[in-house]
TIVO-752092 format. One record per residue (C-alpha): chain; residue in three letters; x, y, z. Coordinates in nm, 2 decimals. Layout:
BEGIN
- A;Ala;X;Y;Z
...
This chain:
BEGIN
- A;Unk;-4.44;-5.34;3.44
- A;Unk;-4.11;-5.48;3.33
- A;Unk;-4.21;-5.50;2.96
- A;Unk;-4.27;-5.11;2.98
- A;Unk;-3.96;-5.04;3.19
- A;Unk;-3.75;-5.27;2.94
- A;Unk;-3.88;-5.12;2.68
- A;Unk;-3.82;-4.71;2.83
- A;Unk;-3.44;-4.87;2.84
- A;Unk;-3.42;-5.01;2.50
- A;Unk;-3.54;-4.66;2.35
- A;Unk;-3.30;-4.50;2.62
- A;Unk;-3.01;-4.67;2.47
- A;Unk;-3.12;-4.65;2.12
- A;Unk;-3.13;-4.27;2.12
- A;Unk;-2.80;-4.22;2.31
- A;Unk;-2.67;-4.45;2.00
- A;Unk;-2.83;-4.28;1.73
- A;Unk;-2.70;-3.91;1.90
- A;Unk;-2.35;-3.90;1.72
- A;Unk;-2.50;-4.04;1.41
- A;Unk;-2.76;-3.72;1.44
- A;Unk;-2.51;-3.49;1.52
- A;Unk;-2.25;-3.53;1.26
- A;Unk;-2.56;-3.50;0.98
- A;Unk;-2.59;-3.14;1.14
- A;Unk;-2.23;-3.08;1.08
- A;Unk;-2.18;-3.02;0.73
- A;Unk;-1.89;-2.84;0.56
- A;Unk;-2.13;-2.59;0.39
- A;Unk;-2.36;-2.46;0.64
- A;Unk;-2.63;-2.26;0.58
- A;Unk;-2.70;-1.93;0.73
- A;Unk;-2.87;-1.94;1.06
- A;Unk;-3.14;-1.70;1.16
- A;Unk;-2.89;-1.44;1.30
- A;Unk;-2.73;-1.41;0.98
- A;Unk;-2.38;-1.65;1.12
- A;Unk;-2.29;-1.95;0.99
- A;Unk;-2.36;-2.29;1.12
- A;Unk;-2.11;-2.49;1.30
- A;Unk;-1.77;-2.60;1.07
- A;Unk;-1.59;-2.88;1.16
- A;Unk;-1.29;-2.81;0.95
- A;Unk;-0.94;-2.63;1.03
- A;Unk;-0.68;-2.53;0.79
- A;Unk;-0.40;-2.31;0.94
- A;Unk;-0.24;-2.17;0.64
- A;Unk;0.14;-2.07;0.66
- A;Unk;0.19;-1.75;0.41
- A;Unk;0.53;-1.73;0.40
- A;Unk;0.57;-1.34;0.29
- A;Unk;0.89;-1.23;0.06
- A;Unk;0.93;-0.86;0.03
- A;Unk;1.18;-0.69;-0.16
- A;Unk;1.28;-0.39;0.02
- A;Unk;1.52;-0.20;-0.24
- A;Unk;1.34;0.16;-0.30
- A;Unk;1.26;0.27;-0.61
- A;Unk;1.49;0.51;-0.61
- A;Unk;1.77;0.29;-0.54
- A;Unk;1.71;-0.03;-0.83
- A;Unk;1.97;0.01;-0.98
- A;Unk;2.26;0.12;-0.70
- A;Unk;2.13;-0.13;-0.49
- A;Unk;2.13;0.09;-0.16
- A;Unk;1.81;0.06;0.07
- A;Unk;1.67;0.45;0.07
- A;Unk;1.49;0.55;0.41
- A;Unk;1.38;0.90;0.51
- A;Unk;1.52;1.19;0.58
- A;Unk;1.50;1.12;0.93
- A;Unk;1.73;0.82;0.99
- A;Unk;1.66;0.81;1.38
- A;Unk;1.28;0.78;1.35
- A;Unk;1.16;0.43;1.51
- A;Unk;0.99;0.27;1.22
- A;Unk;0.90;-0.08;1.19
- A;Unk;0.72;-0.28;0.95
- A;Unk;0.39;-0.35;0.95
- A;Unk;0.24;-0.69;0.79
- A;Unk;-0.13;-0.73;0.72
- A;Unk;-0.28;-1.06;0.61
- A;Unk;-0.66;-1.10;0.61
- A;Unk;-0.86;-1.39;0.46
- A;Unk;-1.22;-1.27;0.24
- A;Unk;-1.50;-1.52;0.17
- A;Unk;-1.73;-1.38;-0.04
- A;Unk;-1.59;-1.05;-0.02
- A;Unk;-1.63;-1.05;0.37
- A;Unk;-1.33;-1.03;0.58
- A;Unk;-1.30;-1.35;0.78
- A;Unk;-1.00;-1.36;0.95
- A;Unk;-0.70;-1.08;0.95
- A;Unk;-0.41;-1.08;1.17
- A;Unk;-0.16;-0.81;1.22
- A;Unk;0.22;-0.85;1.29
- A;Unk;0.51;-0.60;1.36
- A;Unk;0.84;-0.67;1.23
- A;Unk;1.19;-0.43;1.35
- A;Unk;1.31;-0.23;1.03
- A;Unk;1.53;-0.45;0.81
- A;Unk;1.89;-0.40;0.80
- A;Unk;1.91;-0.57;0.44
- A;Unk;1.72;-0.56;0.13
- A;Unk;1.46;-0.83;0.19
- A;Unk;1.18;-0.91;0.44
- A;Unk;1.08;-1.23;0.53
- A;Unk;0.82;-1.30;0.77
- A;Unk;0.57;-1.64;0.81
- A;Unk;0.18;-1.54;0.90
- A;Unk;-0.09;-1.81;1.04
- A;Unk;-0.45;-1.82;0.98
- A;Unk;-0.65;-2.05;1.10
- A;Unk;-0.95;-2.15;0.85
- A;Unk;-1.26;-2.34;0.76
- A;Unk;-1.19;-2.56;0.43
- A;Unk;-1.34;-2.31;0.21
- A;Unk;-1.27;-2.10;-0.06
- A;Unk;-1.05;-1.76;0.03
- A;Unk;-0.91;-1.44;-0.13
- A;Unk;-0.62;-1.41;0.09
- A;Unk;-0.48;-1.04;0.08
- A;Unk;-0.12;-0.89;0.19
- A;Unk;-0.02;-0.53;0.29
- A;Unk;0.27;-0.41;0.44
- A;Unk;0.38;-0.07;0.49
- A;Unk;0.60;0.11;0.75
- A;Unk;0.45;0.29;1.11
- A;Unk;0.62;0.50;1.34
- A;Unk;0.62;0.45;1.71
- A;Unk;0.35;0.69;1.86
- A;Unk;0.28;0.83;1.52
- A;Unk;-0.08;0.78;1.32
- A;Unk;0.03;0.57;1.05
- A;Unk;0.02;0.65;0.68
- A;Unk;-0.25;0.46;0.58
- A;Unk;-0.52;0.38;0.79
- A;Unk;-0.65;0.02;0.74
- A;Unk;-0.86;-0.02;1.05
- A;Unk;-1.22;0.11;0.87
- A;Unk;-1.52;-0.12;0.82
- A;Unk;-1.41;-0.25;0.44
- A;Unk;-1.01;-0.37;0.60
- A;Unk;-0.83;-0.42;0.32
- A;Unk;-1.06;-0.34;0.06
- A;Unk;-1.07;0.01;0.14
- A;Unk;-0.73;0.16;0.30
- A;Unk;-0.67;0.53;0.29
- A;Unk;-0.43;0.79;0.34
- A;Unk;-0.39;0.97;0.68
- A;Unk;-0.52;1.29;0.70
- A;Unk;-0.35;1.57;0.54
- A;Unk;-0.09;1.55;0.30
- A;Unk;0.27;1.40;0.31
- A;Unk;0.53;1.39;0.09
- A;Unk;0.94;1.35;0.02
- A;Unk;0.98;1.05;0.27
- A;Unk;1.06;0.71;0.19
- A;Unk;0.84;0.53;0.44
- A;Unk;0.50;0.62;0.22
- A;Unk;0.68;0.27;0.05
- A;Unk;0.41;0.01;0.06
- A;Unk;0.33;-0.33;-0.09
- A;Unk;0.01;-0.59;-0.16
- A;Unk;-0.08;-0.90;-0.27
- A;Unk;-0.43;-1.04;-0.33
- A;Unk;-0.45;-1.41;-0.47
- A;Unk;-0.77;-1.69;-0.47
- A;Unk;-0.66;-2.00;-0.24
- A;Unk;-0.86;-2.30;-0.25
- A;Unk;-0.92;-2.49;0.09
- A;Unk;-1.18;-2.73;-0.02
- A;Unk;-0.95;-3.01;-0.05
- A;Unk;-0.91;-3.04;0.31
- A;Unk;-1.25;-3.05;0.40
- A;Unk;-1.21;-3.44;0.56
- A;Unk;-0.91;-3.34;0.77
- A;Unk;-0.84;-3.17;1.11
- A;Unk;-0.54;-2.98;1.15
- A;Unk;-0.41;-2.97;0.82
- A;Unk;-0.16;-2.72;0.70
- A;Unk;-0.16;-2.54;0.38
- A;Unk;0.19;-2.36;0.28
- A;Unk;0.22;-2.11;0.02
- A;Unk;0.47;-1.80;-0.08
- A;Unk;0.32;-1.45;-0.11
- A;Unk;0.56;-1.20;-0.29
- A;Unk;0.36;-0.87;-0.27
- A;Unk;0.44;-0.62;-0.49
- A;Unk;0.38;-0.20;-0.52
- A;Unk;0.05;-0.06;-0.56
- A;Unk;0.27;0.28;-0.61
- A;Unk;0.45;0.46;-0.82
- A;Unk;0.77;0.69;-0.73
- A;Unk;0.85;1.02;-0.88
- A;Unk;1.13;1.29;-0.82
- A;Unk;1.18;1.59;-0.96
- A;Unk;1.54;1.70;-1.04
- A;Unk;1.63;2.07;-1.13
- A;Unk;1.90;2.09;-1.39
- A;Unk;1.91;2.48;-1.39
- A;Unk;2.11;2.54;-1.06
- A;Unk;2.38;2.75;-1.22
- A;Unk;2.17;2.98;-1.39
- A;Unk;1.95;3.02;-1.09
- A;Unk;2.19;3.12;-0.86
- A;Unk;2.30;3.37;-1.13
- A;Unk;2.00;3.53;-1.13
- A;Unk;1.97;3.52;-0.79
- A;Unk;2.28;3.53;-0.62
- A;Unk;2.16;3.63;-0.29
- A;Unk;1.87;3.34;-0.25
- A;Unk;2.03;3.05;-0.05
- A;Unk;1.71;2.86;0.05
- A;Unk;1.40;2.83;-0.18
- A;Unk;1.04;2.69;-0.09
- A;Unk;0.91;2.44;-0.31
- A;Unk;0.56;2.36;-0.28
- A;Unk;0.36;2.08;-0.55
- A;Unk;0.05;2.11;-0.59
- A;Unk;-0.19;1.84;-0.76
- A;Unk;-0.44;2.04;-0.99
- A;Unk;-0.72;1.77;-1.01
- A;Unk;-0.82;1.43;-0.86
- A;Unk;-0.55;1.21;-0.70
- A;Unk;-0.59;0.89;-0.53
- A;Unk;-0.55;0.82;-0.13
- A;Unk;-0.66;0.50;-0.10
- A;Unk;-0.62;0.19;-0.27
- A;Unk;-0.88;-0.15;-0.22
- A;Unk;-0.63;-0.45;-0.20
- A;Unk;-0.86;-0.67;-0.29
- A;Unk;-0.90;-0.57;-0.68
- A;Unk;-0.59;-0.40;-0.68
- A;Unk;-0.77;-0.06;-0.77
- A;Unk;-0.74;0.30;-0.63
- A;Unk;-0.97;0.50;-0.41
- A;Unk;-1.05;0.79;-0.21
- A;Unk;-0.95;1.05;-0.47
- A;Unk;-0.91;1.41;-0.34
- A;Unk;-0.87;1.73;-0.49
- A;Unk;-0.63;2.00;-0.48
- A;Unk;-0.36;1.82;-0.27
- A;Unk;-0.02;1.95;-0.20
- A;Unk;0.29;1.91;-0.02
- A;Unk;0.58;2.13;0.01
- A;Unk;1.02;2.15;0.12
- A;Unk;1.25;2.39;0.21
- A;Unk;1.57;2.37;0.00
- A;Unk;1.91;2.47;0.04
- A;Unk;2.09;2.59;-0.27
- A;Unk;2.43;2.48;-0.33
- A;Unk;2.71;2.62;-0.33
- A;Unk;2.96;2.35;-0.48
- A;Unk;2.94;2.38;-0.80
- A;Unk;2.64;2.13;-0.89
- A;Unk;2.47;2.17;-1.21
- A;Unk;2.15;1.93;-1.11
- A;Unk;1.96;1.94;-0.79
- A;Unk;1.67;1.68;-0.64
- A;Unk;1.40;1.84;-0.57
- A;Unk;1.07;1.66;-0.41
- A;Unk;0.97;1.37;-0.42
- A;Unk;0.65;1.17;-0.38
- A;Unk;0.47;0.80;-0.34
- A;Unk;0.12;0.80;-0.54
- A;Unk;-0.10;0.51;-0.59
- A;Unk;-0.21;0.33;-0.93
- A;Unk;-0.41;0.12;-1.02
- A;Unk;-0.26;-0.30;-1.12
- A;Unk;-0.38;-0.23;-1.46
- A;Unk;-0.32;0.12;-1.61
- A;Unk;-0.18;0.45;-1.54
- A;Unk;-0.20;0.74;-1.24
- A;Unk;-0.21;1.07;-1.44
- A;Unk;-0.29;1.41;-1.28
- A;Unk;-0.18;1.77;-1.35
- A;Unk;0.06;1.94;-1.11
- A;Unk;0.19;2.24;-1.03
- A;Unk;0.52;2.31;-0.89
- A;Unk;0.58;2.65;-0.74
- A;Unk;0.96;2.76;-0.62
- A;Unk;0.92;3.08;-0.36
- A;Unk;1.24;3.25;-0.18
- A;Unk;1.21;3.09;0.14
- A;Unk;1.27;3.41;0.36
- A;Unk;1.09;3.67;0.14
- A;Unk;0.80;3.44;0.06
- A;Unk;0.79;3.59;-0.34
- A;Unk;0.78;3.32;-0.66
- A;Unk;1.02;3.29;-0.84
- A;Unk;0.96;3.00;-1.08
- A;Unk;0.65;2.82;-1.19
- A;Unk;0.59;2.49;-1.38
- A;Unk;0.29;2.28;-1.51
- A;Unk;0.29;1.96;-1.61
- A;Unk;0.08;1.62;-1.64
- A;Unk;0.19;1.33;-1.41
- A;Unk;0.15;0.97;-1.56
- A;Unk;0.28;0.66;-1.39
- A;Unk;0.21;0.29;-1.35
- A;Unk;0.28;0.07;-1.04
- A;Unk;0.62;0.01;-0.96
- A;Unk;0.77;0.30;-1.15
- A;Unk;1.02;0.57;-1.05
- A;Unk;1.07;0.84;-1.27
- A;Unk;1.29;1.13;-1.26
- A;Unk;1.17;1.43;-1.41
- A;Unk;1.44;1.65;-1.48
- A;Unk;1.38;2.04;-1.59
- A;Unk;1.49;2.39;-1.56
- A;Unk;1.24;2.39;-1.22
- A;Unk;1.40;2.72;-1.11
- A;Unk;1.43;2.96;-1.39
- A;Unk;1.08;2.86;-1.57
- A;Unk;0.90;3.16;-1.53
- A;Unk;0.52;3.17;-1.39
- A;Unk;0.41;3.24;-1.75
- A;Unk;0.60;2.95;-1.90
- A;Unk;0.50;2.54;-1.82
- A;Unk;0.65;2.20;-1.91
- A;Unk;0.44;1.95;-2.07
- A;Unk;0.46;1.61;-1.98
- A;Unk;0.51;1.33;-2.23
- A;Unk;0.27;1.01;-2.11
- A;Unk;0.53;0.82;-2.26
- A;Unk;0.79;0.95;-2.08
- A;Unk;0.97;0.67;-1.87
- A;Unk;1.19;0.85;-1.62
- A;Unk;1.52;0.88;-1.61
- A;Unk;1.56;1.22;-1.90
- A;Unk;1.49;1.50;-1.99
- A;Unk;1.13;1.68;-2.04
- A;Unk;1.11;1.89;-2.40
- A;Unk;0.76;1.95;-2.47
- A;Unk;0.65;2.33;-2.36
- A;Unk;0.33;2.43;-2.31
- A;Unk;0.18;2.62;-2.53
């Protein structure tokens, strides 16, 4: 009886020994899927520390070096900062943060996730929200990042349609042995955008023509497919729509001034190539509702361009057009007619 009962004990102890030894053989860094379709257990923890630089200074505003914002200086906007890990295309981790609207040029902001030691595509966005107000671009559907479109409807001539992204590879493997281990980097998203303004340099002769118009409705229309969406990931557009528009009342001077801005719009483009799309803009008395000026044009722009497209907007007549140069590179004059 004590033979047996020594020799429950022995295998007792040796099983309690061998336990850990078992255990740790389970844990390994690569795990394969279970039967629910999750991962096994990962013993691993990187928190990585994306330190995110963001320079604020619009488009619009490169070369005076003033910040632009909206029309509506008073609306309660704050900046919104997205940064989401993808393994394998899946989103793993993403976490959200809300900065108040910077006073100066720059943003700079520091965003922790806390990972497995694998391999990541670690994406950026940032954009700008208004306090009870839907945002711009929606980022909450099933695809994150990878799939962010426009709010509903149409919105142009504000500043806050500004956004920004980054998508880079980051390799965590190294720290597979270590718990707790930190992995610093700098993110410096840039615009998946491009910013155009149109500039009417026919004021005088407009108001000759029609001395007793003081406000005129301007409404521009895109004539084909544009992009609302863009998938951070690859840096590519999405969610094209047709026949979108958006539209301003303007006052006419009354001082003298030769040139006037117009409109202006925010349109995504893809990292590698050009947005083009034909428009129409269409200048109405804004109290009688009748046209009085018509142009058609091709829009063309890259990411991180402004150009201002300067015309005689207000005198073309509904049977005339402008055609657009894809060269063109802002800042001049339009030439080509339509014929």
């Amino acid at each position: 009886m004590k033979k047996n009962r020594l020799k429950r004990e022995l295998l007792r102890w040796g099983m309690l020994l061998a336990f850990p030894a078992l255990m740790s053989s389970c844990l390994m860094e690569y795990p394969e899927m279970t039967a629910d379709g999750e991962l096994g257990v990962d013993p691993t923890s990187v928190t990585v520390k994306a330190k995110i630089l963001i320079d604020l200074k619009s488009l619009a505003a490169q070369e005076t070096g003033w910040l632009a914002r909206a029309e509506d200086e008073e609306a309660a906007y704050s900046h919104r900062i997205v940064v989401a890990a993808y393994e394998d295309r899946q989103l793993v981790q993403q976490e959200v943060i809300y900065e108040d609207l910077s006073a100066s040029s720059r943003l700079q902001t520091e965003v922790r996730l806390r990972l497995h030691a694998r391999r990541y595509q670690l994406v950026v966005w940032a954009d700008y929200v208004q306090e009870g107000e839907e945002p711009f671009y929606d980022i909450d559907g099933p695809e994150g990042l990878a799939s962010i479109i426009g709010r509903e409807g149409y919105t142009g001539n504000t500043e806050y349609k500004d956004a920004f992204y980054s998508s880079k590879e980051i390799d965590l493997t190294g720290y597979k042995d270590e718990w707790n281990a930190e992995f610093p980097l700098e993110v410096t998203p840039e615009r998946p955008l491009a910013r155009y303004e149109l500039t009417a340099t026919d004021v005088m002769s407009f108001l000759r023509e029609y001395p007793e118009v003081t406000k005129v409705r301007l409404t521009l229309k895109y004539d084909d497919y544009l992009p609302k969406g863009f998938n951070a990931l690859d840096g590519i557009t999405k969610h094209a729509f047709k026949y979108l528009q958006y539209s301003r009342t303007v006052s006419l001077p009354k001082d003298g001034a030769t040139s006037l801005p117009l409109m202006f719009d925010y349109v995504f483009a893809d990292s590698e190539g050009n947005t083009s799309v034909p428009v129409t803009l269409l200048v109405e008395d804004a109290d009688k509702g009748t046209l009085l000026a018509s142009s058609s044009f091709r829009l063309s722009c890259a990411q991180g361009e402004n150009k201002d497209i300067q015309f005689d907007f207000l005198t073309t007549s509904p049977e005339d057009g402008v055609g657009f140069n894809p060269g063109f590179d802002g800042d001049q004059e339009v030439e080509l007619p339509v014929e």
